[in-house]
C-alpha positions in Angstrom: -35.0 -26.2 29.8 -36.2 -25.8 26.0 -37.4 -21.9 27.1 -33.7 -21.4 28.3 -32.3 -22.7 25.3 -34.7 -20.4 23.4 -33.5 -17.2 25.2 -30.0 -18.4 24.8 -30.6 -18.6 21.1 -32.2 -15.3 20.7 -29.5 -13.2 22.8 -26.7 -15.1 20.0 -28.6 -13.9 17.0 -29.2 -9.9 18.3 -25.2 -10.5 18.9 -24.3 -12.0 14.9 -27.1 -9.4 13.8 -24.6 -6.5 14.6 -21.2 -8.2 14.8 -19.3 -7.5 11.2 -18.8 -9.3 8.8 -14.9 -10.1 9.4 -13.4 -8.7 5.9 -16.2 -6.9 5.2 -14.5 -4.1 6.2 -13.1 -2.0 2.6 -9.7 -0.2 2.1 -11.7 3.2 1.7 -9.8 4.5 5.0 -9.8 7.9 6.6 -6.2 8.0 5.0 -7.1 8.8 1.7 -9.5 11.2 -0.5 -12.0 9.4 -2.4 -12.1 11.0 -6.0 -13.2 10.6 -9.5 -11.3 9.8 -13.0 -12.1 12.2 -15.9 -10.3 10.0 -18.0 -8.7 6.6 -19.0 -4.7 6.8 -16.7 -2.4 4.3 -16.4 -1.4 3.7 -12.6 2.2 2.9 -12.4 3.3 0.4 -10.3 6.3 2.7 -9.5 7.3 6.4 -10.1 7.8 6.9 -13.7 11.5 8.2 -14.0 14.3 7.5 -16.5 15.2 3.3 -16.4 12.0 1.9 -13.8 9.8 -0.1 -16.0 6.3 1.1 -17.3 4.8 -1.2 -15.1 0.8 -0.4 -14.9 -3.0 -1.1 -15.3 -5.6 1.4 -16.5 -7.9 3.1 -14.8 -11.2 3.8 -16.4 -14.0 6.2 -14.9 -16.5 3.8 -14.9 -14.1 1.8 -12.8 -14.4 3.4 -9.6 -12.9 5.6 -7.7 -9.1 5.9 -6.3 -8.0 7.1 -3.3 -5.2 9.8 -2.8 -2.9 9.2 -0.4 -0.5 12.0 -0.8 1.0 14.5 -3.6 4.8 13.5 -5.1 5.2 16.8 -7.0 2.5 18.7 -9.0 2.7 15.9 -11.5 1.9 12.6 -9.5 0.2 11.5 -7.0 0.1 8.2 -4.8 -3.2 6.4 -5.3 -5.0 3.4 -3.7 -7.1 1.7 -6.7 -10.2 0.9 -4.4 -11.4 -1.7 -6.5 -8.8 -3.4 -6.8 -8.2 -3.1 -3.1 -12.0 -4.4 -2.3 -11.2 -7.4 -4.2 -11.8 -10.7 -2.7 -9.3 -11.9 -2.7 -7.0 -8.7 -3.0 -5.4 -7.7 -6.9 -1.6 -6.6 -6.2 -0.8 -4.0 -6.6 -3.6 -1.3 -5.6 -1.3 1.5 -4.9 0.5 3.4 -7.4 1.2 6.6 -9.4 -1.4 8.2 -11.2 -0.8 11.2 -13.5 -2.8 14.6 -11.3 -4.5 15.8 -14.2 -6.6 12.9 -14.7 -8.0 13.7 -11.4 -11.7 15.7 -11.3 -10.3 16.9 -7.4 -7.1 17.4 -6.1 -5.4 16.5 -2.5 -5.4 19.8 -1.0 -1.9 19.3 0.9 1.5 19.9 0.1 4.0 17.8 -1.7 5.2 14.8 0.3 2.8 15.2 3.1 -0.3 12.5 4.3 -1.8 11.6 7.1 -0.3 9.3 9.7 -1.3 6.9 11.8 -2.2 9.2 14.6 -4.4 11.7 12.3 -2.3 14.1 11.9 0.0 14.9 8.7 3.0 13.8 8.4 6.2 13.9 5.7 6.8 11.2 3.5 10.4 10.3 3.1 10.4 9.3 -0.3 14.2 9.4 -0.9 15.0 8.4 2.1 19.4 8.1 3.0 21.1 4.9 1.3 23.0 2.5 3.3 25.4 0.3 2.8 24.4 -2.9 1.4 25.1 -6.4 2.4 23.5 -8.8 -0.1 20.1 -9.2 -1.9 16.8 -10.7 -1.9 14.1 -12.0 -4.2 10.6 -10.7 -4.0 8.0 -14.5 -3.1 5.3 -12.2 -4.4 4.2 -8.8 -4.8 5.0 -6.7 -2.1 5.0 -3.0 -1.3 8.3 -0.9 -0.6 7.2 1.9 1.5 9.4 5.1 3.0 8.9 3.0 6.9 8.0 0.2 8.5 4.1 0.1 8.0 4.2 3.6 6.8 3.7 5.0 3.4 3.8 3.2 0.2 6.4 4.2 -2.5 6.5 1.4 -4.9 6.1 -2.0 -5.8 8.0 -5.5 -6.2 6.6 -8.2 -8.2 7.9 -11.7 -7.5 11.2 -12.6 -8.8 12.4 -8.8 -8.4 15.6 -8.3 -6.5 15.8 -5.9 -3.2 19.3 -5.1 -2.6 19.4 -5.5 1.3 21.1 -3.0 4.3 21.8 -5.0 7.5 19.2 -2.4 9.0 15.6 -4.4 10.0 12.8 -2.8 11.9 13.2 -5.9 14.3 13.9 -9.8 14.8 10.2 -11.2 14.6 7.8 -11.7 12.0 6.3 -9.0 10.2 9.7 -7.0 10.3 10.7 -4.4 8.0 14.1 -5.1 6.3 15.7 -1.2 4.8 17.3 -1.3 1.4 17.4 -0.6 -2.8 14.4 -1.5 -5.0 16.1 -2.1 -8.3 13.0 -2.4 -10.8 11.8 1.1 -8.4 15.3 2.9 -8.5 14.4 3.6 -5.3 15.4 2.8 -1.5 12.9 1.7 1.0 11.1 -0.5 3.4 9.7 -3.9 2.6 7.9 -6.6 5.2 11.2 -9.3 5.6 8.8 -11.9 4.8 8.1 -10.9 1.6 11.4 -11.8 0.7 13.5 -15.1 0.0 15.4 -16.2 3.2 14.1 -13.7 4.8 16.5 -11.2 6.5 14.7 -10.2 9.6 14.0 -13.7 10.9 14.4 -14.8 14.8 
């Protein structure tokens, strides 16, 4: 009886030995381009136009690396701060807009285009068609507008900010994707129902 136990034992710990760690796994995905700072950038929370507020945190070199996630224009680019990403838990936000020249390698692709879920590349609908809107929301938290549901990120909400919403939702069930107009982002977009107060989207 005690040599079965034994065995038993054994055969559980070769198991843990190569099981992962659950959350040890890091945001450092096949999705982006790990690269190098050559100098000090502020990463803004959304894309720096005219009326969106400099919302940002700098990015030092001896900070770590970013990740590029695809080109706006030959100014910007969308970056995943992989530090802050790594974090245990999480700092929100980790993506946002980082100014391409303070880059020491670029994204070799064209404007607007990153890799999809599938691998391949894909276009990033970053001004995507308004809709007609039917009330608005507060953000509960930060939260991530993005040009899909679960697709590509294209700017942030903090809590308290207000998403003017579309009657348009990626589904009735949680984790749905309510479509609409990011007012601190000037921008329209995607954001996780949930995220918001009385959520939209819900059953």
């Amino acid at each position: 009886m005690l040599r079965t136990s034994l065995v038993a034992l054994a055969a559980l710990l070769s198991l843990v030995s190569v099981v992962p760690v659950a959350g040890a796994k890091t945001t450092k995905t096949r999705y982006t381009k790990s690269v190098a700072l050559k100098a000090a950038c502020p990463i803004f929370e959304n894309y720096p136009k005219t009326g969106v507020p400099a919302r940002a945190w700098t990015k030092t070199p001896g900070s770590g690396r970013v990740g590029l996630r695809y080109n706006v224009n030959s100014h910007y680019v969308l970056v995943l701060d992989y530090a802050r990403g790594d974090a245990h838990p999480k700092v929100n936000p980790h993506w946002g807009f980082l100014d391409r020249g303070c880059l020491k390698a670029q994204l070799d692709k064209p404007s607007l285009v990153g890799v999809g879920g599938d691998g391949k590349d894909k276009a990033v609908d970053f001004r995507p068609h308004p809709l007609h809107t039917i009330g608005a929301r507060t953000a509960l938290g930060p939260a991530t507008l993005r040009s899909g549901p679960r697709s590509f990120v294209t700017g942030n909400l903090e809590k308290g900010d207000v998403f003017r919403i579309s009657g348009r939702c990626s589904g009735r069930r949680s984790k749905s994707f309510v479509f609409g107009y990011a007012r601190v982002a000037k921008r329209w977009g995607w954001v996780q129902s949930a995220n918001l107060r009385g959520d939209p989207c819900a059953p």
